[in-house]
C-alpha positions, 0 to 999 in steps of 0.5 A: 383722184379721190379726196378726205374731208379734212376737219378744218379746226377742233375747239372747245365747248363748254369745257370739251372739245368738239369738232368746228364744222368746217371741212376741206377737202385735200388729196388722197393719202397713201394708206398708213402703212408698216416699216416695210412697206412701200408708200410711194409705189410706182405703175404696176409691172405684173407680177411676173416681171423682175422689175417689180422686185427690184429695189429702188435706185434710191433706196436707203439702207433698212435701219434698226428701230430699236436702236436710238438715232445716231448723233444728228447732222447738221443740214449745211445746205438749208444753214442760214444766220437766220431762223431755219426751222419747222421742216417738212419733207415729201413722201420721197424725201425729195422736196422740203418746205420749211420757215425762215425769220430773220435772227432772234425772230421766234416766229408767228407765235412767239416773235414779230411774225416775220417768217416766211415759206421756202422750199428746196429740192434734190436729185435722191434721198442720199444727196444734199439740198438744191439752194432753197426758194421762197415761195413768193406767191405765199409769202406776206408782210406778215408771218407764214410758217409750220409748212405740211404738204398732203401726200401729192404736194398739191396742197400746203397746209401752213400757220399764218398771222395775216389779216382775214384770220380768226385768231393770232395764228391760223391755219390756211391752206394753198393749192398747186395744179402740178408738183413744179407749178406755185401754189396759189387759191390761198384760203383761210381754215376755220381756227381758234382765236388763240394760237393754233400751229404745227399742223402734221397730215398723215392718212390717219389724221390731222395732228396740230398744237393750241393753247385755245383748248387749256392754259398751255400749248397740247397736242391734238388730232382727229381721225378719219371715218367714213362719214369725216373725221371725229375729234380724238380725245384719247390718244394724246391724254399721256402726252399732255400734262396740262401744266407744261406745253407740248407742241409739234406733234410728228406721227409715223404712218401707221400712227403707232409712233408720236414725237412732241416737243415738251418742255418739263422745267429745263428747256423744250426737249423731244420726246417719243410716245409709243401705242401697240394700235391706233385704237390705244391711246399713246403712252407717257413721252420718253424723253429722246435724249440722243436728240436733244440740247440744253436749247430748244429741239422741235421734232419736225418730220419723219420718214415713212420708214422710221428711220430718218426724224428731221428737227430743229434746234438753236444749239448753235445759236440760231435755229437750224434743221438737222437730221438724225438716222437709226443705224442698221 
């Protein structure tokens, strides 16, 4: 199977940021790819063969892009009284990792730093989520959250405030031989000595939040080349204002598409950013506001089709994941 070399951290130097080199090398990604394509492509049948053209059995209904999310739903079967936030699926939507703290617990950044990892898995995209498991061989006294699987689930990226780190969070990586078997080999990223976070893989790059490069919390990535990846010091430039945060960067694919959590004088609300190429930098955030709550609302993953955006919200009290759809 062929590997990236992930670029482990970015920091900054001399008031600009420059790559840390530290690289990681983690499983191929699917190529970026349009709303139409097909990511997860199953063994060739010829192209003579009918099956080829048929559609997947757990196929959704296409959705309208242009059209704003239907209200969003609550995903009952991950609800706890406690904190159940920072969700991330699998390619096929069948697997989701996410973080649990106990009530009133903000997390490794903001909170005692008692979270943990769990995940959950279901038969089809349309069905609801088996009871959620932790996953032990991760899990510390200490706080684990901010789960990102690569494209084949092997590897787990996540945010920890364990001892062995460099700053308050860090990012550590976890590696599994099968899709069914623990993950294991935990090994620390080379990171910032402030909070780093959110860390969101596509083919394109590694996205993440810190507030070691300013005074607040922005949005960061790198791309990949041939030769690893480069820090991208354009795209994002619209996004972060530089006087209020901006966190959890979620990206389509195709790079094309950039949800934030931003907080602009009220409370930490989602937004969208738009670019016509991954050349271009992104535009200035819109505030999604089918979305959002007088609470805080993190945007947490996003189908490969566009169509489904997860996120966490404290509108009922306590943090918990929930699920907004395009309608056709």
């Amino acid at each position: 199977m062929a590997t990236w070399r992930v670029l482990a951290l970015l920091a900054a130097s001399g008031g600009a940021a420059t790559a840390v080199a530290c690289w990681y090398d983690v499983p191929d990604m699917p190529d970026a790819a349009g709303p139409d394509a097909t990511l997860e492509a199953g063994p060739e049948t010829g192209a003579g063969d009918a099956a080829s053209d048929a559609p997947s059995a757990d196929a959704l209904s296409p959705c309208n892009l242009s059209k704003p999310f239907n209200a969003p739903v609550l995903v009952t079967e991950l609800e706890t009284a406690s904190e159940d936030y920072a969700a991330r699926l699998t390619h096929d939507e069948l697997t989701v990792f996410f973080a649990r703290a106990p009530s009133n617990d903000a997390g490794v950044a903001g909170g005692a730093g008692n979270s943990d990892l769990f995940m959950a898995t279901r038969a089809s995209k349309s069905a609801a989520f088996d009871p959620p498991v932790a996953l032990s061989t991760l899990n510390t006294s200490d706080g684990e959250q901010d789960p990102m699987p690569s494209a084949d689930a092997l590897t787990l990226f996540f945010v920890s405030n364990r001892p062995g780190g460099q700053g308050y969070a860090d990012f550590w990586t976890a590696t599994r031989a099968t899709s069914t078997s623990a993950f294991g080999n935990v090994m620390h990223m080379q990171s910032s000595p402030a909070h780093d976070g959110w860390p969101y893989l596509t083919s394109l790059g590694f996205y993440y939040s810190t507030d070691y490069i300013g005074s607040q919390y922005d949005v960061y990535g790198a791309t990949f080349t041939d030769a690893g990846m480069v820090l991208d010091t354009v795209s994002f430039t619209a996004v972060n204002t530089g006087n209020n945060p901006e966190y959890a960067p979620v990206l389509s694919p195709d790079g094309l598409t950039a949800y934030v959590a931003a907080f602009r004088g009220a409370s930490i609300d989602i937004y969208v950013s738009v670019r016509a190429s991954t050349s271009d930098a992104f535009g200035g955030p819109v505030i999604v506001t089918e979305l959002n709550s007088p609470n805080v609302d993190y945007p947490n993953w996003v189908s490969d089709d566009g169509c489904r955006l997860y996120f966490d919200s404290d509108r009922k009290g306590s943090r918990d994941i929930w699920l907004a759809t395009k309608p056709p």
